[in-house]
N, C-alpha and C positions, 0 to 999 in steps of 0.2 A: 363800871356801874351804869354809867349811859349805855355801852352795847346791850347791857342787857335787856335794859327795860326798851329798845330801838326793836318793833313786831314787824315784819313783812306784812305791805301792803296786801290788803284782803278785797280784790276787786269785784268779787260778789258780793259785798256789800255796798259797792256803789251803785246807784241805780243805773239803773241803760239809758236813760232821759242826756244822764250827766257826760256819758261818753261821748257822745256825737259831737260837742263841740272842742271835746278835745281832740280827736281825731283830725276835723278840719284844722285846725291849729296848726297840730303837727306838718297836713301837707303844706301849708301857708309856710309855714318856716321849712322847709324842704324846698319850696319853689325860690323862695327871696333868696336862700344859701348858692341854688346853682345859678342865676342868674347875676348873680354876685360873684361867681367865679370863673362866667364865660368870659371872655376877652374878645370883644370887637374888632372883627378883622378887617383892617381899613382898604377900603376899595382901589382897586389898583387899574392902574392903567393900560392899556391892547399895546401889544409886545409891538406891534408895526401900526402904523395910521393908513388905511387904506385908502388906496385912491381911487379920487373922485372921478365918476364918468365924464371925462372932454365932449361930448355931446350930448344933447339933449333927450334925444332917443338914441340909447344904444345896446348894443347885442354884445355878451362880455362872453369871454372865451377864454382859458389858460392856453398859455402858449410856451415850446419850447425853443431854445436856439438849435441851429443845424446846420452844419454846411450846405452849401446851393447843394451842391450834386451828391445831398446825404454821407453819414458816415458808413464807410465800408469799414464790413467786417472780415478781417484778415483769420483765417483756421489754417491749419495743415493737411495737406492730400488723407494722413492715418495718421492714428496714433501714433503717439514715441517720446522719450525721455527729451527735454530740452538741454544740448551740451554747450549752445552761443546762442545770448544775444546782443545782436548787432548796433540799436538802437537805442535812444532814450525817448521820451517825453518830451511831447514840444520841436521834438526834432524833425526838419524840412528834408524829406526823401523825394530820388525820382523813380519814375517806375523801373522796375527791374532789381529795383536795389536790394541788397540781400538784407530780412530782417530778423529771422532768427536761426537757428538748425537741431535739426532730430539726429539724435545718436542713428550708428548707421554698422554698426558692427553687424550686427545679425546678418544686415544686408551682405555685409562686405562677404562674410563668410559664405553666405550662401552660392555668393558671384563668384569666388573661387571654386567652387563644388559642383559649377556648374561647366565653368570653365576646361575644371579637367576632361567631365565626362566630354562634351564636347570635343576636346581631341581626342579619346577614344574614341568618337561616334564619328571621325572622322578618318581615322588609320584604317576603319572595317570599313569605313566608304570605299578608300582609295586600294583596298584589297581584292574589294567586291569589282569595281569598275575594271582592275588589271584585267582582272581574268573574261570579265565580260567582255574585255576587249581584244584579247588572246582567242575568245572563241568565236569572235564575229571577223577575226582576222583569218580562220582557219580556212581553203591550206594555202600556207605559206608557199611562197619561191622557191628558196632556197631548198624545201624538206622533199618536192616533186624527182628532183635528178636525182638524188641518192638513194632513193627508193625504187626508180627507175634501174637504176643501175643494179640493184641489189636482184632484181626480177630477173634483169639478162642477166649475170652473175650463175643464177640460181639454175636460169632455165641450159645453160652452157653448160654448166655441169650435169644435169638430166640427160642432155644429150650423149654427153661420152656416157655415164655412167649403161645408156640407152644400147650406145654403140659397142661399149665392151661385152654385155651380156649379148647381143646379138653375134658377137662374134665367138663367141663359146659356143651357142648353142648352134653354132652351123661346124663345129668339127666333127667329125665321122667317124670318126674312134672314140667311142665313149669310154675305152681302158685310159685314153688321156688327157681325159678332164675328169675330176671327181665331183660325186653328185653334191659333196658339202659346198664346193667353190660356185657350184652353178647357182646354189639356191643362198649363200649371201650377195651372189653378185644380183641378183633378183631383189632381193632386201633394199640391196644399194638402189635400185633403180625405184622401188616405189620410196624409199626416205627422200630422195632425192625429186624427185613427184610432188610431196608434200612439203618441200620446201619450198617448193615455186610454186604452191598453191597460195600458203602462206604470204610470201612478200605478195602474190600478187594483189590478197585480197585485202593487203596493207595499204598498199597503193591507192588501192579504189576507193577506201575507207578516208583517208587523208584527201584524196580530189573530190569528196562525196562533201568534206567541211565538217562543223560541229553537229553534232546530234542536237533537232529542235528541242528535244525536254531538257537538255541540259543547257543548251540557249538561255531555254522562257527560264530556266531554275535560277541562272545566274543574273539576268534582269531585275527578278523579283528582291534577288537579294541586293541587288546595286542602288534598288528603290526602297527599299525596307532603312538602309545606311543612311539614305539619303533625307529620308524623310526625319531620323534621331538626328542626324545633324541639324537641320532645318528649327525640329522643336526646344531644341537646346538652346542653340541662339536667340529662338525667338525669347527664352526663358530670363536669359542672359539680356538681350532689349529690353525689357520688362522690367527686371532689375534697376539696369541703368536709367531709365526712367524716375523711377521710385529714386534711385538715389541722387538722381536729380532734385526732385521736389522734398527731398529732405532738408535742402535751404530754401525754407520761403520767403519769397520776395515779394517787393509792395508792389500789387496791379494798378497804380496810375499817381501822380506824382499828388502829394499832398502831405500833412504833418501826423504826426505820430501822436494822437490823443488821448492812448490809455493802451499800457502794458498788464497783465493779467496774468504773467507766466513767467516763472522763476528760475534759472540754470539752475539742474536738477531735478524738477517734477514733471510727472510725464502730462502730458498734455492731450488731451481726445478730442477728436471730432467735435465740433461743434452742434448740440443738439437741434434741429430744426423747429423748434416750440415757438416760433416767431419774434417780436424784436426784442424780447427778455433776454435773450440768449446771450451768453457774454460770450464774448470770441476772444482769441488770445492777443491779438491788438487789433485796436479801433485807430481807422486814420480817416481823414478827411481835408479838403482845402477850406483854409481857414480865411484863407484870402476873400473870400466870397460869403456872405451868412444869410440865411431866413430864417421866420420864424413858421412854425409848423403849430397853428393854432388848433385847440378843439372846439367844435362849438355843440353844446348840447343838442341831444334828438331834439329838444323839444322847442328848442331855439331856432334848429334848422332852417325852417320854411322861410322865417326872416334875411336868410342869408344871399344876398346877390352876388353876381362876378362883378370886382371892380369897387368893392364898397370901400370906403376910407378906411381905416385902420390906423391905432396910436399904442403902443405900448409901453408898460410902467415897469420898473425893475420894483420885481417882489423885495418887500422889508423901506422901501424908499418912495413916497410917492411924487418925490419931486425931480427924480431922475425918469425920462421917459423921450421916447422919439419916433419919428412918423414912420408909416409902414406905406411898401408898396407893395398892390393886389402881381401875384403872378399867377393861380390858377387855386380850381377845386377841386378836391379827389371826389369823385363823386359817388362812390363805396364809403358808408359809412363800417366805420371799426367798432372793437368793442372798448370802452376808455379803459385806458393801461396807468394813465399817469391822475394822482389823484394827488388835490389840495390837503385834504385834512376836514373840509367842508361839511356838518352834520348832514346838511341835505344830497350830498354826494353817496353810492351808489356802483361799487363795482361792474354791475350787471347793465348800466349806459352804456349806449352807443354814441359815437359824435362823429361828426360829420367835419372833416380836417381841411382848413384853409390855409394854401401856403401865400404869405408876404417877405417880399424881399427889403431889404434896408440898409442903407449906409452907415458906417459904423459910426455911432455918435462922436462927437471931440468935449471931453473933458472928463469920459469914463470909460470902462472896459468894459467890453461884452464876451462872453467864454461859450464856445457850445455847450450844452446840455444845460443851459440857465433856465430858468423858470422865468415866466416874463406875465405880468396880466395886461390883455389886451381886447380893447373896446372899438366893436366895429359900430361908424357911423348909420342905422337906420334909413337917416334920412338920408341918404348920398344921392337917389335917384327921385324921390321928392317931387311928383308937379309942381309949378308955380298955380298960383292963385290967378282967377283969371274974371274978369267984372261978369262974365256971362252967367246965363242960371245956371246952375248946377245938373250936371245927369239925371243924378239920381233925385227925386221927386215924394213927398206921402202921398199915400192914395188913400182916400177918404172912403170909410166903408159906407154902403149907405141903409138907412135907420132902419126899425121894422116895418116904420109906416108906409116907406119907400120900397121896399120890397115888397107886401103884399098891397095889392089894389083894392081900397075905399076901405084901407085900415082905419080906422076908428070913426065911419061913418056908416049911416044906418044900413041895414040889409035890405 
């Protein structure tokens, strides 16, 4: 009975006058609702307390740790699989010492492949050289008398064969020699002719020595042999080299402060992009540390050789220790290493101050630490001196002073 007689509100019959204040109403209770439901979030305190500048004027600079004589970065001659490494972390090498190695099969392979041809390229050396030596020996001792001999031999027989047909042809009864006997004994005498032409021009041929085109022929090829040998080996050097440098070893005594490479993954060259680069181990002496400060472009100018220096360990402002000046690089870079800092700036340059320092006693210091350090301003300072001072005001002087019989009659 109530639903029934319950009309939907008819809000064109309320005047317009009447809505404006409910509207505002509604936002009023809209605004109390959410600020009634925000939660005040209580204010918190800086993750580190930064520390205070130890000088009264000072020039602040992020600074990181380094070994004195910088971290070297160990790569490999080339690419290649890592099969051993030698080393750990932390661990004190001397130079030479072996610290990791590159698989080396290919190589190996290759050095045997090179190896064989090489004694092929050397059997046709020693083939080539026989003969070239056979023909620069030519003639021999021994080959002169038998050839000799073969001449008088040859020419002894021309003669009888000479003498017998002469003696035919002088019988005087031709019914008792017949004409066929007369004309092979004729035969006999010119075969016999040419066989002591023959050896003789043997002879002459053998004391004459080798023929020069057959000489210069066999040179060339004595040098041809000589020359595949030659490149073989050198291929062969080459090799051995490479599989040399397939164990690299640390160039100068210092600790092992960061491994990068895995038995198993091949390892490449190390890219030249400057000191991002990661190499496949970082070593350094640790024996020795400085700090390698940046100081802003714009800070620069303030910076002198020899200024004081104090450095604080980021996250601690109460661990810190003094710094000594060793030099300025005087090439500003472009900054690489950045705080977090809103008013920092990839595209700074800084101007890098290295100080050296004794390793404090009661805390550690690690290369590659982050450190904030505050160079003293005033380190070079004049003292105060009772004399007047240089520099001086100089008093302009007034209009009246500048023009003559300003403000008096004309």
């Amino acid at each position: 009975m109530f639903k029934k007689n319950l009309k939907p509100l008819n809000w064109k019959l309320i005047p317009f006058s009447k809505t404006i204040p409910i509207a505002i109403l509604g936002v009023l209770i809209m605004l109390y609702y959410v600020n009634t439901q925000v939660i005040a979030e209580p204010e918190r305190e800086p993750t580190r307390t930064p520390a205070a500048a130890p000088y009264g004027n000072a020039v602040t600079g992020a600074g990181i740790i380094e070994p004195v004589d910088e971290a070297v970065k160990v790569a490999p001659f080339y690419s290649g699989k890592v099969v051993a490494i030698y080393v750990k972390e932390d661990q004190a090498v001397k130079k030479g010492q072996a610290l990791f190695k590159l698989d080396t099969s290919i190589l190996d392979a290759q050095r045997r492949r090179l190896l064989a041809d090489a004694s092929a390229s050397k059997s046709r050396l020693g083939a080539a050289q026989a003969r070239l030596h056979r023909l620069g020996a030519e003639p021999r001792d021994v080959m002169i008398p038998p050839l000799k001999a073969k001449v008088a031999s040859l020419q002894a027989n021309l003669n009888k064969e000479k003498d017998k047909l002469k003696r035919l042809e002088s019988v005087a009864d031709s019914r008792a020699i017949s004409e066929q006997e007369l004309t092979q004994q004729r035969l006999a005498v010119d075969v016999a002719t040419a066989q002591v032409a023959e050896a003789d021009a043997t002879l002459k041929a053998t004391l004459a020595g080798a023929w020069q085109p057959e000489l210069d022929e066999a040179k060339a090829l004595a040098q041809e042999a000589s020359a595949s040998v030659n490149s073989v080996l050198a291929q062969v050097k080459e090799l051995d080299v490479q599989l040399a440098q397939a164990v690299v070893k640390a160039p100068k005594d210092g600790t092992v402060l960061q491994i990068n490479i895995r038995v198993g993954e091949t390892v490449q060259l190390m890219q030249m992009s400057g000191k991002s680069s990661e190499p496949a181990i970082l070593m350094g002496n640790v024996n020795a540390l400085q700090v390698r400060v940046d100081i802003d472009e714009v800070l620069a100018p303030q910076v002198q050789a020899g200024m004081h220096a104090k450095a604080f360990i980021k996250g601690n402002s109460k661990l810190s220790f003094p710094l000594n000046f060793e030099r300025i690089e005087p090439f500003m870079v472009p900054k690489v290493s950045l705080t977090g800092g809103t008013a920092e700036r990839n595209d700074v340059r800084v101007l890098q101050v290295i100080y050296r320092f004794t390793p404090p006693a009661g805390f550690s210091i690690y290369p590659g630490q982050q450190v904030d350090v505050y160079l003293d301003a005033d380190t070079f300072k004049p003292k105060s001196t009772a004399s007047e001072p240089l520099g001086t005001t100089l008093e302009l002087p007034t209009d009246a002073e500048k023009t003559p019989n300003a403000g008096g009659s004309l």
